[in-house]
C-alpha positions as CSV (number, residue, x, y, z in Angstrom):
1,X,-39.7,-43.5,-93.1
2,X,-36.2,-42.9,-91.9
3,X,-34.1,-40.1,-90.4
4,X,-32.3,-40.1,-94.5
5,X,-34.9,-40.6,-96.2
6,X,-36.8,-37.6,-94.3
7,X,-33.7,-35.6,-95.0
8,X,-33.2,-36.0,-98.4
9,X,-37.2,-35.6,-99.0
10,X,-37.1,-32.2,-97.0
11,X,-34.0,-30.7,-99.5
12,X,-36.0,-31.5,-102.6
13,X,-37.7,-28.9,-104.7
14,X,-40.0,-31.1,-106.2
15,X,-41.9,-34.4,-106.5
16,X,-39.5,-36.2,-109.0
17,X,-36.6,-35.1,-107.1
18,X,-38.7,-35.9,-103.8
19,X,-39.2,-39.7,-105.4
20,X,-35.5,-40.0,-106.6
21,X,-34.2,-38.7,-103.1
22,X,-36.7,-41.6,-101.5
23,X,-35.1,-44.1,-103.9
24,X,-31.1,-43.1,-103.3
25,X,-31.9,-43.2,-99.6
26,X,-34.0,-46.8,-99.5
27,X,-30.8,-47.9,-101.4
28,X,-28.2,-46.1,-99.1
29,X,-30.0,-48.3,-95.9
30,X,-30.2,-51.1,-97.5
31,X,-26.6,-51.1,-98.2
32,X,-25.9,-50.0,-94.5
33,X,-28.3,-53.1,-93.4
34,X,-26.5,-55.3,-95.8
35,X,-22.9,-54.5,-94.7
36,X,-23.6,-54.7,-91.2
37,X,-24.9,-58.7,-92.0
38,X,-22.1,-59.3,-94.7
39,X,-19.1,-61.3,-95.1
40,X,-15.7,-60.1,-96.9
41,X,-17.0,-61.7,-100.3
42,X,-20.4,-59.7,-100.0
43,X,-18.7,-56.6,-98.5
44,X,-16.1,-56.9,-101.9
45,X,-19.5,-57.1,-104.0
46,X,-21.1,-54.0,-101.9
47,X,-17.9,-52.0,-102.3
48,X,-17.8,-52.6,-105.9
49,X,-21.8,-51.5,-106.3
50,X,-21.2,-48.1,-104.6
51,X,-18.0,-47.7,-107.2
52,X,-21.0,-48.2,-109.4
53,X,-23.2,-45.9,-108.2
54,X,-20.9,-43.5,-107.7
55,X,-19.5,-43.6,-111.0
56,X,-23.0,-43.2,-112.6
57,X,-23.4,-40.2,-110.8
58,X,-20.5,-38.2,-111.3
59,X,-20.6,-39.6,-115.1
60,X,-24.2,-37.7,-114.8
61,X,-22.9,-34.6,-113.3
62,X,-20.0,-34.3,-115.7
63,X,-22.8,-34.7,-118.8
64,X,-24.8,-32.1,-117.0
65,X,-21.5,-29.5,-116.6
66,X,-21.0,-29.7,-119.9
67,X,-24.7,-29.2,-121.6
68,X,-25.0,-26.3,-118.7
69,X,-21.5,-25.0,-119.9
70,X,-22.6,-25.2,-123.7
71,X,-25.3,-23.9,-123.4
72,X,-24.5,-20.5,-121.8
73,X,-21.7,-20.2,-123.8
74,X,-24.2,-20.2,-127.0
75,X,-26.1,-17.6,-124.8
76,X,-22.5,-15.5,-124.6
77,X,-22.3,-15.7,-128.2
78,X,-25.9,-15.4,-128.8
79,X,-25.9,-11.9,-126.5
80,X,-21.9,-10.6,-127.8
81,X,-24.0,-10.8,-131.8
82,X,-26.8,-9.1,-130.6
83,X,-24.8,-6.2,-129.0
84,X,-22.2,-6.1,-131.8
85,X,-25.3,-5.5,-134.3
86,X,-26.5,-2.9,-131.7
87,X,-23.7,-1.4,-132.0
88,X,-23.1,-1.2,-135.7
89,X,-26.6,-0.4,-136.1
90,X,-25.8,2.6,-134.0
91,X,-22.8,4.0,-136.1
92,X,-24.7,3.7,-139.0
93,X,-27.5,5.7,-137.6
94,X,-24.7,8.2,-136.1
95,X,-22.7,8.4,-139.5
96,X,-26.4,8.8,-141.6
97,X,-27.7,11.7,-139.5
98,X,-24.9,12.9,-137.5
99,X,-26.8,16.5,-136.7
100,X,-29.8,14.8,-135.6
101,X,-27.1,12.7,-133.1
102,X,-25.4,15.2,-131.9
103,X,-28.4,16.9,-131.1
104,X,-29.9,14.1,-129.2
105,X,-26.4,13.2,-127.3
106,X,-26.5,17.3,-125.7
107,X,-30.3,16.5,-124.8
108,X,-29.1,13.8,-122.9
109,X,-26.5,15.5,-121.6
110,X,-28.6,18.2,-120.4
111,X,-31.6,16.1,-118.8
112,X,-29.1,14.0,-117.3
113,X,-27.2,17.3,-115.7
114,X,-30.6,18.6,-114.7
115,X,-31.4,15.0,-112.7
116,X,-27.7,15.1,-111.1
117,X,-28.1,18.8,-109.9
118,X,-31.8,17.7,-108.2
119,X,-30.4,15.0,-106.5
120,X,-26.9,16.7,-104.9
121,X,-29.5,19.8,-104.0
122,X,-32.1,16.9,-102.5
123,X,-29.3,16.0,-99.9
């Protein structure tokens, strides 16, 4: 196994990325063996597979960019609803027993004031 091959293999997180990383660099020394052998038709030909290659991959790339960006902006949206319902749920709750909330906010207040005191006095 080569010095590429053993590089790329020792990035990868796991075995299909392993196998694909052993395929890309098999390919990448063959095409170092072949241009060393080739003549200016073959190296045209060579030049003309890596454009290939290298537009397959950043075609891939740019598909993968935009599922990844699509999808988290459905989890944006998906998270904005759920605290926008949160939120309404918690007005109506407010504006349905409002004595009952204001009662709970000043126990907050207070156990939170009590917390704050321990912790300035702990220093």
């Amino acid at each position: 196994m080569s010095s590429i091959a053993s590089s790329l293999r020792a990035r990868t997180s796991n075995a299909a990325d392993s196998a694909a990383a052993g395929r890309i660099a098999k390919d990448f020394e063959q095409l170092l063996s072949d241009i060393a052998s080739a003549s200016s038709e073959e190296l045209v030909a060579l030049r003309e597979r890596i454009a290939d290659g290298t537009s397959v991959v950043s075609d891939r790339a740019a598909a993968l960019a935009q599922a990844t960006t699509e999808f988290a902006r459905a989890k944006v949206d998906s998270a904005r609803a759920l605290a926008e319902q949160g939120a309404e749920t918690s007005r109506e709750y407010v504006r349905d027993r409002p004595l009952q909330s204001v009662a709970v906010a000043a126990g907050a207040g207070f156990a939170l004031g009590v917390l704050f005191a321990v912790l300035r006095n702990r220093d």
